[in-house]
BAFI-3210 file (N, C-alpha, C; in Angstrom, 3 decimals, decimal comma, padded with zeros to 6 digits):
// residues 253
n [1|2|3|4|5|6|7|8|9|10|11|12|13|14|15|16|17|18|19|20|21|22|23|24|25|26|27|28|29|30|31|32|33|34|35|36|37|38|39|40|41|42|43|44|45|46|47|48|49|50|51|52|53|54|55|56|57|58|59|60|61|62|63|64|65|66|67|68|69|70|71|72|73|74|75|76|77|78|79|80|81|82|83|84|85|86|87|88|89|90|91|92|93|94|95|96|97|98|99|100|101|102|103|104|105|106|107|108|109|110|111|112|113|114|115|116|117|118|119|120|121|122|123|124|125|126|127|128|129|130|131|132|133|134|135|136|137|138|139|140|141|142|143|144|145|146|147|148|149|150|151|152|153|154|155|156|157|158|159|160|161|162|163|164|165|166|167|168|169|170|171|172|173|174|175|176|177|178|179|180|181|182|183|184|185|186|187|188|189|190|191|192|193|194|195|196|197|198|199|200|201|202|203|204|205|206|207|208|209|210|211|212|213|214|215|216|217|218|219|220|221|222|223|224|225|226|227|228|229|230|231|232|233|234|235|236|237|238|239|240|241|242|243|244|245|246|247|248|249|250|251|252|253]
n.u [178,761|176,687|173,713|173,800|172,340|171,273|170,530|171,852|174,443|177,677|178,620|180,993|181,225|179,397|180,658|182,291|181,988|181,887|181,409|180,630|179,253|177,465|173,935|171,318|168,641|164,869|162,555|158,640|155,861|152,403|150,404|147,742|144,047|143,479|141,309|139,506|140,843|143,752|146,949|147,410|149,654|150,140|151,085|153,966|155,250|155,191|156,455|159,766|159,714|160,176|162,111|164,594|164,789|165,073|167,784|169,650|169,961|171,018|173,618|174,336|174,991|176,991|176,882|176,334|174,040|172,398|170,441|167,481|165,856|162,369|160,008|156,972|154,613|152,581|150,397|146,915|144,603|142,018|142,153|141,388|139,090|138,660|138,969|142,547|143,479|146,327|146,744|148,984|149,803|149,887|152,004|153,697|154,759|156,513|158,358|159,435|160,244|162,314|163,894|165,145|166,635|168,828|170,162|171,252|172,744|174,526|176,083|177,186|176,254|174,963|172,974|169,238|167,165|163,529|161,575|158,790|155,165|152,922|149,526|148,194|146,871|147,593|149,505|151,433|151,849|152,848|155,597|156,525|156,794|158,883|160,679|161,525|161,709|164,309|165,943|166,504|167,224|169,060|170,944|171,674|170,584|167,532|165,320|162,388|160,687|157,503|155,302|152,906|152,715|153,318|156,757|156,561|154,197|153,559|155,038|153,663|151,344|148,210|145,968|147,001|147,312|144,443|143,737|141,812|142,839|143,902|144,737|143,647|144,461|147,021|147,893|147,608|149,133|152,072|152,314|151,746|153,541|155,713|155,131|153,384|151,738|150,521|148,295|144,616|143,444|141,369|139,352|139,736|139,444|137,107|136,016|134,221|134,965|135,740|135,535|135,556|137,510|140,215|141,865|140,912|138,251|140,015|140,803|137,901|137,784|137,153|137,059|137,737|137,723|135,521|133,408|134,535|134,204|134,429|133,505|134,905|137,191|138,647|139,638|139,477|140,413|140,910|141,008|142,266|144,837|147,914|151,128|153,090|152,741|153,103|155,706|156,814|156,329|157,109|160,549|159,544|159,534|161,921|163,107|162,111|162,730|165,604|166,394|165,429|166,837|169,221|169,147|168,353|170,986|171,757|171,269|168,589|166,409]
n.v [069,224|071,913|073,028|076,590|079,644|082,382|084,935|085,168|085,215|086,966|089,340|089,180|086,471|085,519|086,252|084,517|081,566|078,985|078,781|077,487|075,250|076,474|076,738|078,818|078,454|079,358|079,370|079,830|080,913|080,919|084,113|083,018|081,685|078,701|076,842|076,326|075,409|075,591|077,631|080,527|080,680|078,148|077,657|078,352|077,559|075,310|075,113|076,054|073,501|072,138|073,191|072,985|070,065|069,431|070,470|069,684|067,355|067,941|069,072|066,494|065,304|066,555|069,588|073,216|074,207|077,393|078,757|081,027|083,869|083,412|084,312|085,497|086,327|086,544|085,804|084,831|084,385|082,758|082,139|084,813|086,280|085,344|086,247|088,049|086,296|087,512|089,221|089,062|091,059|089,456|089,825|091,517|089,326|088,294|090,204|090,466|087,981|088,324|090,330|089,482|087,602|088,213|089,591|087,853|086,428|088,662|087,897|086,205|083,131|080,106|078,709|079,113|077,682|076,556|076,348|075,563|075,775|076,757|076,689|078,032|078,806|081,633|082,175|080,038|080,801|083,036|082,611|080,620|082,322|084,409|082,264|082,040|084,675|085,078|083,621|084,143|086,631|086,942|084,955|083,052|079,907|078,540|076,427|075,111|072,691|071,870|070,312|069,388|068,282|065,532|064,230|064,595|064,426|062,081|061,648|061,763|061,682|059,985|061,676|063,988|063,479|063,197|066,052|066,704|068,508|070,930|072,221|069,805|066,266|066,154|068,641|069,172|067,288|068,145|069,937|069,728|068,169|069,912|072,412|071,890|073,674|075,353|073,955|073,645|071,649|070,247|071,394|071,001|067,446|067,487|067,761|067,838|065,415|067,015|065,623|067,375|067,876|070,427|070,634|069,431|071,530|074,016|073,367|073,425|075,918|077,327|080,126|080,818|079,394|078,908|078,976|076,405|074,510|074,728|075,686|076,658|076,859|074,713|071,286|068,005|065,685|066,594|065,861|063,018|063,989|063,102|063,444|062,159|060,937|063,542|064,095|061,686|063,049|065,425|064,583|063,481|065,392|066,502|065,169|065,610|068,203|068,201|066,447|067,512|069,664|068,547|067,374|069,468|071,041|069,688|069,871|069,106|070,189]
n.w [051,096|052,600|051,502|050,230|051,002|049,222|050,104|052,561|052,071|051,534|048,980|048,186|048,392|047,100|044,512|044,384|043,666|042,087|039,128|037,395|037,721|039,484|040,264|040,465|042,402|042,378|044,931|043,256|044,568|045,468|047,096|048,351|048,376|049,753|050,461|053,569|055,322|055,024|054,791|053,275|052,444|051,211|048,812|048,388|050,970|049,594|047,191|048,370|049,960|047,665|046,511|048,402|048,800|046,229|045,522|047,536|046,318|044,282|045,131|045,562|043,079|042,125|041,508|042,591|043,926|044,711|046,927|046,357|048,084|048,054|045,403|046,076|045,607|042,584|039,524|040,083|039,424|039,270|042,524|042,939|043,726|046,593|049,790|050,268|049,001|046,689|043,870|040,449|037,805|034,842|033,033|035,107|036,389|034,611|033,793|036,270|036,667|034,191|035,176|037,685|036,284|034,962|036,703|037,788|035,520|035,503|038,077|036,791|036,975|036,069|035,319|036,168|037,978|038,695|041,365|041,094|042,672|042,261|039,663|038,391|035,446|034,175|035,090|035,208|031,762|032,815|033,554|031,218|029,188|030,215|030,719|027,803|027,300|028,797|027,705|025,374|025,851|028,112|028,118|030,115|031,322|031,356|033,720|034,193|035,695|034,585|036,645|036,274|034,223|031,721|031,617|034,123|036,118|035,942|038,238|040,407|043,097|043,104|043,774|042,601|040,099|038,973|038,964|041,030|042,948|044,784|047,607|048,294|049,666|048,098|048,713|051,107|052,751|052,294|053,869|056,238|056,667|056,348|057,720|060,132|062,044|060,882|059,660|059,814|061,534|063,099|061,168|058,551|058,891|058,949|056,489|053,530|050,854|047,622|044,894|042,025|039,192|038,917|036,826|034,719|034,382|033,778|031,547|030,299|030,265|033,031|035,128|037,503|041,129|042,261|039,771|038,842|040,796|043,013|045,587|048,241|047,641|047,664|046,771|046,275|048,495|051,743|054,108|054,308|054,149|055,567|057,159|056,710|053,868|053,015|053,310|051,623|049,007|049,034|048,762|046,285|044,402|045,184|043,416|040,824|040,152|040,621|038,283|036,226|036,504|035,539|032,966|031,646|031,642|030,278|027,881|026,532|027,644]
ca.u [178,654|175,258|173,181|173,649|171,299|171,949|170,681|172,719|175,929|178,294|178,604|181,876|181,201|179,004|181,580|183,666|181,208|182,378|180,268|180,447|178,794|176,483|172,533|170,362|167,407|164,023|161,278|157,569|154,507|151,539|149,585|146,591|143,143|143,760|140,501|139,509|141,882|145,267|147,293|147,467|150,953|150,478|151,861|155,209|155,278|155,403|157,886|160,416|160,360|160,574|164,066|165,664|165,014|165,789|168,907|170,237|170,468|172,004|174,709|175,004|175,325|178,564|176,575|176,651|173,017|172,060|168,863|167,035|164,450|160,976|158,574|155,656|153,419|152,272|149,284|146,343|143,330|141,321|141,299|141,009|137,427|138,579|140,070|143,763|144,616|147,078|147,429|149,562|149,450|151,082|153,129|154,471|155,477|157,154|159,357|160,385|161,359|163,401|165,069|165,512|167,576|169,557|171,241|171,829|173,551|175,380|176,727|177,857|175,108|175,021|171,585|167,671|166,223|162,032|161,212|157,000|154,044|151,954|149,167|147,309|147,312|148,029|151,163|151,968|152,194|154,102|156,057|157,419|157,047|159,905|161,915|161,868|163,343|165,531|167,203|166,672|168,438|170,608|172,158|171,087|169,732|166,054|164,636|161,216|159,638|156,001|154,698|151,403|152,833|154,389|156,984|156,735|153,564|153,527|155,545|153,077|150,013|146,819|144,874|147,303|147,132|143,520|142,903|141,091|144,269|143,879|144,318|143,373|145,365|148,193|148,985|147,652|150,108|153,032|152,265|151,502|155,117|156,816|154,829|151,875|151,257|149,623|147,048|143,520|143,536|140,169|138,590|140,512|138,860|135,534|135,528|133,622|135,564|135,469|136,340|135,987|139,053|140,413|142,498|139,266|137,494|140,824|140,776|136,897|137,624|136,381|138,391|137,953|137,635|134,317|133,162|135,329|132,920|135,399|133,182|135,513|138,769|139,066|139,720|140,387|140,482|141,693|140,732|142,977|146,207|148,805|152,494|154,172|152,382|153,526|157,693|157,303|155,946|158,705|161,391|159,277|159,127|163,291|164,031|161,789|163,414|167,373|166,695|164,902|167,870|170,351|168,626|168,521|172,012|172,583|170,580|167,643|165,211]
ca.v [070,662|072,023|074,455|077,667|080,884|083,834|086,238|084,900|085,492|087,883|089,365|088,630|084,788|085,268|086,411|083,700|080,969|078,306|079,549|076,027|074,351|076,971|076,567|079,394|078,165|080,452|078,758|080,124|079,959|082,775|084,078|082,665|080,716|077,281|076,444|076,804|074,596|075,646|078,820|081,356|080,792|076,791|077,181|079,052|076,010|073,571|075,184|075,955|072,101|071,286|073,787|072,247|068,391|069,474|071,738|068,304|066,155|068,796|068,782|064,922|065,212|067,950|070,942|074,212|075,030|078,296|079,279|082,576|084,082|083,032|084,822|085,021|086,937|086,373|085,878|083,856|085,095|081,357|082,426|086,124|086,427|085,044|087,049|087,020|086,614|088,678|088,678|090,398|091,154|088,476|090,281|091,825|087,888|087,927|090,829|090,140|087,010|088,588|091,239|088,252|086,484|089,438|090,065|086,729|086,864|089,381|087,862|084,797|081,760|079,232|078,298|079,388|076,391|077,656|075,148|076,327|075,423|077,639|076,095|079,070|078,969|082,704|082,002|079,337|081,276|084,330|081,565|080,478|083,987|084,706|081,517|082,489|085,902|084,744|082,354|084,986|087,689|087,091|083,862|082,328|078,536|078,220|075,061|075,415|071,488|071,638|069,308|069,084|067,669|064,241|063,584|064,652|064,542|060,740|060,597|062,255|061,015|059,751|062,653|065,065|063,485|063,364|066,772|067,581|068,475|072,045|072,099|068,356|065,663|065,959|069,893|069,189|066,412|068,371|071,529|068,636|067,640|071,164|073,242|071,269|074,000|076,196|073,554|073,923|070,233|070,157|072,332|069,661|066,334|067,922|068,896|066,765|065,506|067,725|065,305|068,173|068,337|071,722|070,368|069,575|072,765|075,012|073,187|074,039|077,216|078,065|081,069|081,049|078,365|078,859|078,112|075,048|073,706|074,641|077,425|076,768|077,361|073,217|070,413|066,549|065,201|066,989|064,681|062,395|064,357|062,511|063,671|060,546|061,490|064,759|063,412|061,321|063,795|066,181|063,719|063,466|067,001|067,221|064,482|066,677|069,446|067,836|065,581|068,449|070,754|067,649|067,547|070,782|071,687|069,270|070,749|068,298|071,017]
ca.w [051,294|052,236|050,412|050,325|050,512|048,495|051,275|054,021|052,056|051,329|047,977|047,673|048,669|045,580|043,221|044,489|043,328|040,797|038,416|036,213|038,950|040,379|039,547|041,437|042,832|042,739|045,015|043,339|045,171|045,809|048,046|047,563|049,222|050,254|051,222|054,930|056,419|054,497|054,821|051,826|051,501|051,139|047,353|048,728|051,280|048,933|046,272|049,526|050,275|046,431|046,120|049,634|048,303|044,949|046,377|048,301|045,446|043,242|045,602|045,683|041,613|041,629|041,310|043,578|043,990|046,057|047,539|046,001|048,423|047,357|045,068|046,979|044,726|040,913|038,904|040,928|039,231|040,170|043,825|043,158|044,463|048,238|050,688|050,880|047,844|046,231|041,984|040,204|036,268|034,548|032,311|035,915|036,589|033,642|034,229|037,687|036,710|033,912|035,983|038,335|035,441|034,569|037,804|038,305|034,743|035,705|039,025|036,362|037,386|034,628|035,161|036,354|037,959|039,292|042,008|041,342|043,834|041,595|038,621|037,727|034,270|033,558|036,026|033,815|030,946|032,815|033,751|029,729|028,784|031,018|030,240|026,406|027,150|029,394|027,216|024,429|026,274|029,504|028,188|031,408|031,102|032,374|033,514|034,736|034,903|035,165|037,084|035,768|032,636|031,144|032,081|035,588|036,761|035,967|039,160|041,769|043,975|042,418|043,587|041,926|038,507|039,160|039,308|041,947|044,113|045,080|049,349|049,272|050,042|048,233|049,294|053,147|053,167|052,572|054,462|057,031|056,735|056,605|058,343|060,503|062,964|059,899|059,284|060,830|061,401|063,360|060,180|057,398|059,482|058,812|054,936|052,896|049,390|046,681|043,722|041,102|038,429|038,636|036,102|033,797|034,216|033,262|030,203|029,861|030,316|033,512|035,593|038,786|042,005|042,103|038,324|038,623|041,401|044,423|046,420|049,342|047,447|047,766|045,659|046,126|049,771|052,176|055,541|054,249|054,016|056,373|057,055|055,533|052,362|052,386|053,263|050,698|047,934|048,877|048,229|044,543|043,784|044,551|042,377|039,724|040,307|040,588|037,284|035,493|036,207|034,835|031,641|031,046|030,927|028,841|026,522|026,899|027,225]
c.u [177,193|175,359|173,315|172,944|171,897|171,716|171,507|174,076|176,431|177,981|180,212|181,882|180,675|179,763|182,723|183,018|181,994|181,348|180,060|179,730|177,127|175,699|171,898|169,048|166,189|162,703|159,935|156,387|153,584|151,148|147,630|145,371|143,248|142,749|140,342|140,126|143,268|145,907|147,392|148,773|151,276|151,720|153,811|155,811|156,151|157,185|159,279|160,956|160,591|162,471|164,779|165,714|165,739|167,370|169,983|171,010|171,002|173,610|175,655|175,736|176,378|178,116|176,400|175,245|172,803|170,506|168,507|166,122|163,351|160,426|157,583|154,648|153,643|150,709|148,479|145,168|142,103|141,180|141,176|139,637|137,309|139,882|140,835|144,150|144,988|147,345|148,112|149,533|150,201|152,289|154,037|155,366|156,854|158,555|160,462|161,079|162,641|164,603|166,094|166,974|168,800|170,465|171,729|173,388|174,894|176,457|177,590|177,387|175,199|173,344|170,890|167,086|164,784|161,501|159,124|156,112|152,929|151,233|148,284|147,744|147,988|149,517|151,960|152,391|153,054|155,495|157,341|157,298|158,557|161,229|162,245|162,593|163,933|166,736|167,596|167,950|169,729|171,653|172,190|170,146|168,794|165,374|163,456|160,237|158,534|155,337|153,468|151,540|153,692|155,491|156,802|155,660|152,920|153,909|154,774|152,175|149,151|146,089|145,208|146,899|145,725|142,987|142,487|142,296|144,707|143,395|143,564|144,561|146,622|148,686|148,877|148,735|151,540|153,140|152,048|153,111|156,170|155,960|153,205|151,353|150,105|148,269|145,934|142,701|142,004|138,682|138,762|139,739|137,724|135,098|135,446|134,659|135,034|136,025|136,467|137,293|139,127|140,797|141,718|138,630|138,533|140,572|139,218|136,828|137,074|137,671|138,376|137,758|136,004|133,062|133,834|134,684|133,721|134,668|134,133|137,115|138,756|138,646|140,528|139,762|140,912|141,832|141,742|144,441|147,078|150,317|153,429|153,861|153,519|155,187|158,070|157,402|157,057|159,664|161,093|159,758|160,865|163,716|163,693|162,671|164,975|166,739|166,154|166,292|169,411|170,081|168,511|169,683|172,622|172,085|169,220|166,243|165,499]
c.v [071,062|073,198|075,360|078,706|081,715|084,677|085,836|085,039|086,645|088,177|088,775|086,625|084,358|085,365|085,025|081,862|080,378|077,737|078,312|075,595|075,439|076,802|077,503|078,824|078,879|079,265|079,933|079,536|081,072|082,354|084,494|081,800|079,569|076,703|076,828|076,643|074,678|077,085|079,429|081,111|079,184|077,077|077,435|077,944|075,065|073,847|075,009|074,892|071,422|071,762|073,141|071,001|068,434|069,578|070,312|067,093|066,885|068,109|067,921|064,260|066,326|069,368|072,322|074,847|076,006|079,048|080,272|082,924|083,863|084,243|084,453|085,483|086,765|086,330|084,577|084,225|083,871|081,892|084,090|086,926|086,209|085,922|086,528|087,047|087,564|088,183|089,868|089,968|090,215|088,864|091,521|091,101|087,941|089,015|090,900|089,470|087,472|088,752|090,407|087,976|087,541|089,805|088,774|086,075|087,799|088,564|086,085|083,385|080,995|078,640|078,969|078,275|077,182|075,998|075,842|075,396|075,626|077,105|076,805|079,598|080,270|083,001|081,316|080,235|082,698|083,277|080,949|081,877|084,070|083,760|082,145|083,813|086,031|084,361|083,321|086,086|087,970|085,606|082,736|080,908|078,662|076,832|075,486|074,025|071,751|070,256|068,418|068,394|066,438|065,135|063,213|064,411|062,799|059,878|061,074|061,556|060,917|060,745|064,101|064,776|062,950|064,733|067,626|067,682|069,959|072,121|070,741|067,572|065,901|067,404|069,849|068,568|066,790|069,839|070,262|068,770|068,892|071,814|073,225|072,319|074,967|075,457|073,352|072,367|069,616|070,564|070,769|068,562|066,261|067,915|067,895|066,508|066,276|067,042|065,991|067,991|069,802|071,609|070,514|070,821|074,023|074,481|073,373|075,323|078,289|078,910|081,308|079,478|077,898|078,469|076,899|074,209|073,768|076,292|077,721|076,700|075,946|072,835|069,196|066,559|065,622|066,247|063,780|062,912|063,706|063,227|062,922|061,042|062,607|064,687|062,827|062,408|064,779|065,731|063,748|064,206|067,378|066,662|064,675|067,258|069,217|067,466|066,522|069,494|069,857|067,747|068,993|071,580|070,717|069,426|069,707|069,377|072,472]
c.w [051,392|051,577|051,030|049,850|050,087|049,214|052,320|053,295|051,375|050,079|047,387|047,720|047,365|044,089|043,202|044,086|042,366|039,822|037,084|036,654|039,840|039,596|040,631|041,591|043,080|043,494|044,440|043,528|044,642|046,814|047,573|048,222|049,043|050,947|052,748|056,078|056,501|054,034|053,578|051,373|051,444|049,712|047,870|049,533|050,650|047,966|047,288|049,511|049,182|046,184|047,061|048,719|046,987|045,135|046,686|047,158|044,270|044,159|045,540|043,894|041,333|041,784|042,708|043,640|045,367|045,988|046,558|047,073|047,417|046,543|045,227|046,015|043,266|040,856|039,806|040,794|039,963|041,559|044,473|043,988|046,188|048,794|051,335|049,883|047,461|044,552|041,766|038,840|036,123|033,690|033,810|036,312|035,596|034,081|035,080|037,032|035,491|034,700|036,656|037,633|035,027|035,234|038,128|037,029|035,052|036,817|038,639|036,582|035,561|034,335|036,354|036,827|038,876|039,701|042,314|041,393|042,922|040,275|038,052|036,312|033,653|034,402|035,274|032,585|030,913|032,691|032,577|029,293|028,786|030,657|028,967|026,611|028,069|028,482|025,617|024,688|027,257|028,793|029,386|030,908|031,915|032,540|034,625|034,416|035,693|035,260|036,999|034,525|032,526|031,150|033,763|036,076|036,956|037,692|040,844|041,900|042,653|042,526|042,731|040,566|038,288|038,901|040,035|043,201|044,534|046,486|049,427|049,701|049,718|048,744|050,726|053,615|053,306|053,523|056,281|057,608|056,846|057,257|059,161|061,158|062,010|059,911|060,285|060,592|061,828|062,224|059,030|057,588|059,057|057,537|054,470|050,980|048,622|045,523|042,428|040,688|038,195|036,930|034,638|033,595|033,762|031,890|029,424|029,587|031,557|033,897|036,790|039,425|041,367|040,849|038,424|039,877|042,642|045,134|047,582|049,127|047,702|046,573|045,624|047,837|050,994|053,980|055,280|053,914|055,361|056,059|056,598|054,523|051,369|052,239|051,920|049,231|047,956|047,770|046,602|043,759|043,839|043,776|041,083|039,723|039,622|038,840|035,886|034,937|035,005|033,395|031,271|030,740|030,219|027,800|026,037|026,668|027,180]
res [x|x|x|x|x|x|x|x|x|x|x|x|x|x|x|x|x|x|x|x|x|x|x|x|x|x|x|x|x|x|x|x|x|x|x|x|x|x|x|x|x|x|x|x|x|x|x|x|x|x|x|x|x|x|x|x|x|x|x|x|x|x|x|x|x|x|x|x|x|x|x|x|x|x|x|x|x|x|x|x|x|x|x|x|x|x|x|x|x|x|x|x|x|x|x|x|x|x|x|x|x|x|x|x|x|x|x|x|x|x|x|x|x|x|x|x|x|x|x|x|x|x|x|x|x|x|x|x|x|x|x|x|x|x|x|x|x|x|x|x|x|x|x|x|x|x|x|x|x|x|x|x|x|x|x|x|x|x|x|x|x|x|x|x|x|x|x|x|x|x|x|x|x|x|x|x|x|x|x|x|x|x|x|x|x|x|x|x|x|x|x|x|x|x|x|x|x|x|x|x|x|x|x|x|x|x|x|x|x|x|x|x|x|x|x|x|x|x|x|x|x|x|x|x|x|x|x|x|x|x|x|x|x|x|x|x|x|x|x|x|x|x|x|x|x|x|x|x|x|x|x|x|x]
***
């Protein structure tokens, strides 16, 4: 059975849902600077192709996952300073995603799975905010695996668990793979490595790109992003996603 979107169907198709089995799917990204070579809405991108792959292998495991339209906008203070970006308060993040959880409650969903692109720490923390009073108040299961963390991030590229992976290789590679015509491939060829750890400098404390040694909104490699890369990394990011959501209703996390 393929996946199904929640805007493309009826409401009654929705009430008619076998609501043991259904898991809603929210891809979050932002809109946000991607360096000079990678569209503002890379993060949105990426989540997108993490909920489909994810989405796929739900399916293949019993479950009834359906699309959500994306949240495109949240907190993105890091590339606040370049034009284009869009932030939004984080305790606004938080809300949405309540409300989000609330109607989805209502329409009987058994679970929250958040297929998120997004590593801006104060996103992050709208991010569990939101799970906690979710799970506090709608009754709604939230699984939200961050990728940046054991267990999962064990299973991505070298340059991600490196670090410096902000519009380098590993996000060119999949924006490569879903959506090549965005990338300014002649611009990308040109840009000299940026091995900076974003990763490193959040935990110093810095707060923007630019304190973190990325004046060009980059970080990691981005000449070397290839479309295989990015196919494969997909594939990674749904079998996050799927094995995240498995464990979680079984009460795992």
């Amino acid at each position: 059975m393929p996946t199904r979107e929640l805007a493309a169907m009826t409401w009654e198709e929705v009430r008619d849902l076998d609501k043991g089995r259904a898991v809603a799917v929210l891809p979050v990204g932002a809109v946000e600077a991607h360096g000079p070579h990678l569209p503002l809405i890379t993060d949105v991108i990426i989540a997108e192709a993490m909920a489909r792959a994810g989405a796929e292998r739900l399916v293949a495991a019993g479950y009834e996952p359906v699309l959500l339209p994306s949240l495109v906008y949240t907190a993105a203070e890091f590339g606040a300073g370049f034009a284009g970006t869009i932030s939004l308060r984080p305790a606004t993040v938080t809300a949405v995603l309540a409300d989000i959880a609330a109607s989805l409650a209502r329409a009987g969903f058994r679970a929250l799975a958040v297929a998120n692109a997004h590593l801006d720490p104060a996103h992050l923390a709208s991010l569990r905010a939101a799970a906690a009073m979710i799970r506090a108040e709608q009754g709604v299961r939230v699984v939200v695996p961050d990728v940046a963390r054991k267990p999962w991030a064990l299973r991505l590229t070298e340059e991600f668990k490196s670090g410096a992976c902000h519009a380098g290789r590993y996000e060119g590679s999949i924006v490569l793979a879903e959506r090549p015509e965005l990338v300014r491939q002649e611009i990308a060829r040109e840009l000299p490595p940026n091995p900076a750890s974003l990763a490193a400098a959040i935990r110093e404390g810095k707060k923007t790109f630019a304190e973190a040694r990325g004046p060009r909104a980059y970080f990691g490699y981005p000449a070397e992003a290839t479309r295989e890369e990015g196919e494969i990394t997909v594939e990674i990011l749904g079998s996050i996603l799927a094995d995240a959501v498995a464990a979680g209703l079984r009460g795992e996390s």
